[in-house]
Structures are given as structure tokens and as C-alpha cells.
N, C-alpha and C positions, 0 to 999 in steps of 0.2 A: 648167642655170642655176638657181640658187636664189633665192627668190622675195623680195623686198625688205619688210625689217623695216618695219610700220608704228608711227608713233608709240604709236597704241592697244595695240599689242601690247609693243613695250620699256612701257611705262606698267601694264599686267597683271603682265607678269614681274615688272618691281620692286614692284611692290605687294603683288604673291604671296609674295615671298618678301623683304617685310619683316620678321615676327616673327622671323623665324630669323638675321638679319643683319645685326640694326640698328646701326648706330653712332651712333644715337640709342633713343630709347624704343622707337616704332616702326617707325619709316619709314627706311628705309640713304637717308643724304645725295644719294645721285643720286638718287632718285626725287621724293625732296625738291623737291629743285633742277627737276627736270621737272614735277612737275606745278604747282608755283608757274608755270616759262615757260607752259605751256600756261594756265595762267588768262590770265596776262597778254597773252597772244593773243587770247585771247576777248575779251576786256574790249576788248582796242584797237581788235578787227573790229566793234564795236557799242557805242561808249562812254556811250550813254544809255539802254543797253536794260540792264535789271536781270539779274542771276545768274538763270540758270535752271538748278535745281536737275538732274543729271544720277539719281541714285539717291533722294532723300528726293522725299517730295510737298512741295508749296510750308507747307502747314499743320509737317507734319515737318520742315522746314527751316527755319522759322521758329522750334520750339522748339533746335533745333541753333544757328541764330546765338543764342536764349538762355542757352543753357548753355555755349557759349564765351566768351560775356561777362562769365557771372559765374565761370569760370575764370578769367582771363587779362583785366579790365578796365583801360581806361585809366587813367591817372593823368599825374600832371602830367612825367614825363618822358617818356612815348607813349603812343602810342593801342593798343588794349589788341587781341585775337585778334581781332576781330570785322574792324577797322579792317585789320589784318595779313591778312586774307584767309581765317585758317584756315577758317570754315565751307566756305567751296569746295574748300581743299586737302582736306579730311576728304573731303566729297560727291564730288568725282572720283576720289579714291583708292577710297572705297566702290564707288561705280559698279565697277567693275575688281577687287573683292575677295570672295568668297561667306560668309569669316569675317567679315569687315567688316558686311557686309549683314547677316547675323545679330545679329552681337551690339549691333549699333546701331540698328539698322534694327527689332529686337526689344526694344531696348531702349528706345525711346521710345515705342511700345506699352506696354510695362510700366508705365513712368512715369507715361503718363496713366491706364492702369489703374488703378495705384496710388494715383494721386490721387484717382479719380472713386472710389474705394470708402474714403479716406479722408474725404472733402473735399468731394462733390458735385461735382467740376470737374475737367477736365481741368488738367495742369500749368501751362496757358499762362494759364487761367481763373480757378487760384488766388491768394490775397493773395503778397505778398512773403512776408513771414512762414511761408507754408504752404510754399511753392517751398524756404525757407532749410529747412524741419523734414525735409524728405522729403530734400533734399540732403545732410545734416547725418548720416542714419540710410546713405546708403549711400557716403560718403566714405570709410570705413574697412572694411577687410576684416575683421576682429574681429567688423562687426557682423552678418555673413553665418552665422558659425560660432555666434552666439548668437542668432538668426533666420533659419533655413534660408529662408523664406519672400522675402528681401532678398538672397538669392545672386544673383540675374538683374539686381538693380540694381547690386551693387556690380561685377558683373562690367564692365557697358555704364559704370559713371560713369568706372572705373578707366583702360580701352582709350579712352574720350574725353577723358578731362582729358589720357593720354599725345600722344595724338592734336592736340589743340588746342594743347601745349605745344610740338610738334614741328613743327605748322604754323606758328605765329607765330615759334620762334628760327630757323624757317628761311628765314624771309621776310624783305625789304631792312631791314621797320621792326622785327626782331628781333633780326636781324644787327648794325642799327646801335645799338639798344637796348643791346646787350652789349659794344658797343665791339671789336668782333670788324674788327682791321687787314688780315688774311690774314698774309700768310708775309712778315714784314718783319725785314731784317737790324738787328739791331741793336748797335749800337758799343759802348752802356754798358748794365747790367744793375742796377736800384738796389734791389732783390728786390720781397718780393709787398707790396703796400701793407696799412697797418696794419686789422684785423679793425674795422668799425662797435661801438661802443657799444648 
């Protein structure tokens, strides 16, 4: 008799073998779809008790809902990653990933490194203005190849901006964000609506 898949374990496998599979950025849509239910499990077993963070330290996970914020912030048609869940979709996925944990988990180390030898301060410590400059230098991959020095940042902002993106269109308020119907027949077809201005 073979032995009965735990959740944690289907949650491992598709985590693991997200990069290779995704029909998103990172994360292949069922793992998606799991570990959003599993947040929402937790949330509903303990509805006044705060996210506890499964892989970041609460300090480290406090800069992690920073930097999905200012990814993916609200605005006046929804509420932006933060609101959507993703810092926990990230942190339970991490928990369950060794690349993950690496390049995130090493990547906000870096960050405050980076800051405190820019700055005096750790990321979380710095002005707005210093958080936007440091942000700014590892957004683009160009700036890696003309600052060896900013390959670890741009590596960890890259894999979390996909990360945060993938956590929020996967979530109810990203889904409904996109206006995303599911698989609905339709009668008449009046094509793609005209390009914004």
C-alpha cells in the first residue's frame, strides 16, 4: 500500500518544479491555486492572528511585504500584492523551495547590505527616495552586466517582482482585477476592444 500524498508534499513538488513549467512567470497555475487555498485555510483557522511568516524572519518579511508593495501597489481599481496575499503566497512557496530560499532569502541580505554600505541603514531604515535609488539600479538587467557588483540584486528583484506578479493575478482580487470570466460560451464575438490612448 503506498503511502498518502501530503499536502506539504504535492505543495514541494509543484514549487519545485515551478521554473521549468510555468504557465505563468513562475509558479504552473495549480500550485498557484494551492497555495493561495492553503493561505486561506490558515487565515480562516485563526482569523485575528497575523501571517506568520513560514521561511523569512518577521524583520525579513516585513521588508518582503515592502517590496511587494511597491511592485504591485493599490490604486483606485484594487488593492495592490500586499492586500492580494502575495507576500505569503511568496513565503510558503519559499518555505518548500532551496532556489527560492536562496535567491530571496539571500537577496534581502544583500539589500540591506547594500544599503547599510550605501546609506548607513538598513533598506527598511532608509528615506523613500534611497529605497526608490537602490530599486531603480537593480530593476534592469543591463545594470548587472555594467556593475558586476548588482548581479545578486538584480537577480533576487527579477525572481520577486515575477513572484509578486504571479501571486496577486493569481489571487480572487487579481483574477477579478483582470476581469478574467473563466471558460464562458459566447454567442457573439465583437473583437478586441480599442488600444487606450
Amino acid at each position: 500500500m503506498t503511502e498518502p500524498v501530503s499536502r506539504r508534499d504535492l505543495l514541494r513538488t509543484l514549487a519545485v518544479g515551478g521554473a521549468a513549467s510555468s504557465v505563468l512567470k513562475v509558479i504552473p497555475a495549480q500550485a498557484a491555486q494551492h497555495a493561495h487555498h492553503m493561505i486561506a485555510e490558515e487565515k480562516a483557522a485563526a482569523p485575528s492572528a497575523p501571517y506568520k511568516p513560514k521561511f523569512f524572519s518577521p524583520r525579513q518579511y516585513q521588508v518582503l511585504k515592502t517590496l511587494c508593495n511597491t511592485i504591485i501597489p493599490p490604486d483606485s481599481e484594487s488593492g495592490g500584492a500586499v492586500e492580494a496575499g502575495a507576500p505569503e503566497f511568496i513565503d510558503l512557496l519559499t518555505s518548500e523551495n532551496e532556489d527560492f530560499q536562496l535567491t530571496l532569502g539571500g537577496g534581502i541580505l544583500w539589500l540591506d547590505a547594500t544599503c547599510t554600505r550605501r546609506y548607513g541603514k538598513t533598506y527598511l531604515e532608509s528615506s523613500p527616495g534611497q529605497q526608490k535609488e537602490i530599486l531603480d539600479l537593480i530593476a534592469y538587467r543591463k545594470t548587472a552586466e555594467t556593475d558586476p557588483s548588482l548581479s545578486q540584486g538584480v537577480a533576487f528583484f527579477a525572481l520577486l517582482r515575477n513572484m509578486a506578479a504571479d501571486g496577486f493575478f493569481t489571487s480572487k482580487m487579481g483574477i477579478k482585477y483582470l476581469g478574467y470570466i473563466g471558460n464562458a460560451y459566447l454567442t457573439h464575438w465583437d473583437g478586441c476592444p480599442p488600444l487606450p490612448e
